[in-house]
N, C-alpha and C positions, 0 to 999 in steps of 0.2 A: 255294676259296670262303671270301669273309670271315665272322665271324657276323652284320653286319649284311645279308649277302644269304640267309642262312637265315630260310624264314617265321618270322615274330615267333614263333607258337601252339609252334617247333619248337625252339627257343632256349630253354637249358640250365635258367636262371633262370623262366622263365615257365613252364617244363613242370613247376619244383619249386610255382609259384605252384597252377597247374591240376591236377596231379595226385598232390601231396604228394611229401617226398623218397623214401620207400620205393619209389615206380616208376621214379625214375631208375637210369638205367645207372652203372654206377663210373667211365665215362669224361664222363658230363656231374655227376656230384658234384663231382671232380675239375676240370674246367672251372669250375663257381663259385668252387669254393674259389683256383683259379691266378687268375681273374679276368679276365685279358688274355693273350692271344698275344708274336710280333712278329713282323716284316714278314717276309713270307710263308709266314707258319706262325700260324693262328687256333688259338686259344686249345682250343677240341677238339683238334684237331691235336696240338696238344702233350701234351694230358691222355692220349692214344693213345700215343705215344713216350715217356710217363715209366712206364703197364703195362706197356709193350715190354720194360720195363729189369727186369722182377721174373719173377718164376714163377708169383704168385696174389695177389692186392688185401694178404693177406693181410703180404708179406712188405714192404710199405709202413714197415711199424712198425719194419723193423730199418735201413731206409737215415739213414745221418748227414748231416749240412749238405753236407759235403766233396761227397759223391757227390752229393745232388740238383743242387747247383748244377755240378755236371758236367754236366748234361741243356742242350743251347745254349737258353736263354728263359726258364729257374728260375734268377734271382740271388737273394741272400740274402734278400729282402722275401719272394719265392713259397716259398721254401725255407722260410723260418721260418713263413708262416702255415700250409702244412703239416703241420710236423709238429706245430706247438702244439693244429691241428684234431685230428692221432692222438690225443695224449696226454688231449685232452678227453675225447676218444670214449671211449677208456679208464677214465678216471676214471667216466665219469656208468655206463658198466655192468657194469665191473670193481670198482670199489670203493667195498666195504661202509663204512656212517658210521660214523664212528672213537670217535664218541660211546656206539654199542650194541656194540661188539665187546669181546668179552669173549674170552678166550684159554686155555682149559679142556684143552682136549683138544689132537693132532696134529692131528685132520680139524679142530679149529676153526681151528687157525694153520695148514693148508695152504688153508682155504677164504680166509682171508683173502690170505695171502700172496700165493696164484696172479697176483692184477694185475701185482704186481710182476717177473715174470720172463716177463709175454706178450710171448715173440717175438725173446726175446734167447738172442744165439749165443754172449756173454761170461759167464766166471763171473763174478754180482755176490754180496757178501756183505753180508746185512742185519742189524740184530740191532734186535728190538722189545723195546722198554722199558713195564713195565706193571707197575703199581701190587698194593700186598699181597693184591685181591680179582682179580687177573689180569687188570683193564681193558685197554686197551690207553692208552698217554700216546702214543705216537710211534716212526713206524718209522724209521729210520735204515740210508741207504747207506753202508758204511763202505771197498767195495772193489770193484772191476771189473776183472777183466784173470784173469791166471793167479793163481789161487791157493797162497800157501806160507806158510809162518810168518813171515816177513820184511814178508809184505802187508799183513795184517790185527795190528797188535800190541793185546795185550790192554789198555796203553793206553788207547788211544783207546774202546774197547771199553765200559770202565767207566768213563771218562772224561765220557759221556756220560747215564750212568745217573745219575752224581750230579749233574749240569745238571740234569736232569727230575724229582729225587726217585726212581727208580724204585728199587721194590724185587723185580723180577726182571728177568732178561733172557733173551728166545727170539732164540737165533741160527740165520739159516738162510740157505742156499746153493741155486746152481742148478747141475749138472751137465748141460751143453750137451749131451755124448754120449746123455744120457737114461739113464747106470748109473748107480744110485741107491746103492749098494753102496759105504761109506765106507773109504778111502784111510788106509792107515795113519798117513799125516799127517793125516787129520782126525780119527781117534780121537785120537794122540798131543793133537794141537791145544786139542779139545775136552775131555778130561779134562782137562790145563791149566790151561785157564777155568773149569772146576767145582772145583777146589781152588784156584783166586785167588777165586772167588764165595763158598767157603764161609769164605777167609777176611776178607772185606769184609765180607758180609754182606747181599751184594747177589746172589742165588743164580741159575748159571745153569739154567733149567728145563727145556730141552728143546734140540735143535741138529738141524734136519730139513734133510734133502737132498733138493730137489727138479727134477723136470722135468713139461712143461705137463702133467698126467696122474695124477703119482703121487709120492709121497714114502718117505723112510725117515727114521722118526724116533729119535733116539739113547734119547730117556726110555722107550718100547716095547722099545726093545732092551738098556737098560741093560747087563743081565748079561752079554753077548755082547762089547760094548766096554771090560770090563775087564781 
């Protein structure tokens, strides 16, 4: 069936018109957002075979370009508006405005962080740069993939901090396995960077290991990691 032989009142678009998006199904959100089908496969159709491809709406967030446009009817136009709708979606209620975040504590820089690693099965390493009252200036990706001292050089690290003025920097990580529990390479790593901070002068203040849930933060544990 095409969707122009679907009742009008029953079509994806007009059902968001009449009955707000929150009553749609994932497969007719989905449907607006793809836009169009092709020949002989409507645009539902398709929205149904690209859930097919995942385990739960949920794991939408971790498919890259390559793989959508694997799906036969997503070329790079459906593919890109996609995932630029995830990344929306995420921003407007994953993250906090960058203007009031202030970076106090662990729990304030895991509340904050947590957007950043929803859904990812890569170690990324971040490090937020924030000013002498702990504001927050600006988070920065500075690595994705496996982590080792080779990836992230301290460099680039502090490299950044004097672009923005910052006068600290929170570094922090996601462990995909979900062990929160730091790697002898990342104490090594991280003590490193707290004796090149202390002598810049740009101090690092904390280095938290997160998974979607829970963290380990190195300034809570100081005395353990020396």
């Amino acid at each position: 069936m095409k969707v122009k032989e679907i009742p009008s009142n029953e079509r994806p678009r007009e059902r968001l018109e009449n009955y707000g998006p929150s009553n749609l199904s994932t497969s007719d959100l989905l449907a607006i957002i793809l836009s169009s089908g092709l020949k002989g496969k409507n645009v539902t159709e398709l929205s149904f075979e690209l859930l097919s491809k995942v385990d739960s709406v949920k794991d939408l967030a971790n498919l890259e370009l390559k793989e959508l446009c694997k799906v036969k009817g997503i070329g790079k136009a459906k593919a890109t508006t996609l995932l630029a709708a995830i990344e929306l979606g995420k921003r407007i209620y994953l993250l906090p405005d960058a203007k009031k975040v202030k970076l106090i504590t662990a729990e304030d820089i895991f509340s904050y962080s947590k957007y950043l690693f929803y859904g990812k099965k890569q170690e990324c390493f971040y490090c937020l740069y924030v000013d002498k009252l702990r504001n927050l200036i600006t988070a920065k990706l500075l690595f994705m993939g496996t982590m080792d001292r080779s990836s992230v050089h301290p460099r680039e690290i502090f490299k950044e901090a004097y672009k923005v003025s910052a006068t600290g920097i929170i570094c922090i990580h996601n462990h995909p396995s979900g062990v929160l529990l730091p790697s002898p390479k990342d104490i090594e790593f991280t003590n490193d960077l707290i004796s090149l901070g202390n002598f810049h002068g740009i101090y690092i203040l904390d280095h938290l290991i997160v998974n979607e849930h829970k963290y380990y933060s190195f300034a809570e544990n100081r005395n353990k990691n020396n």
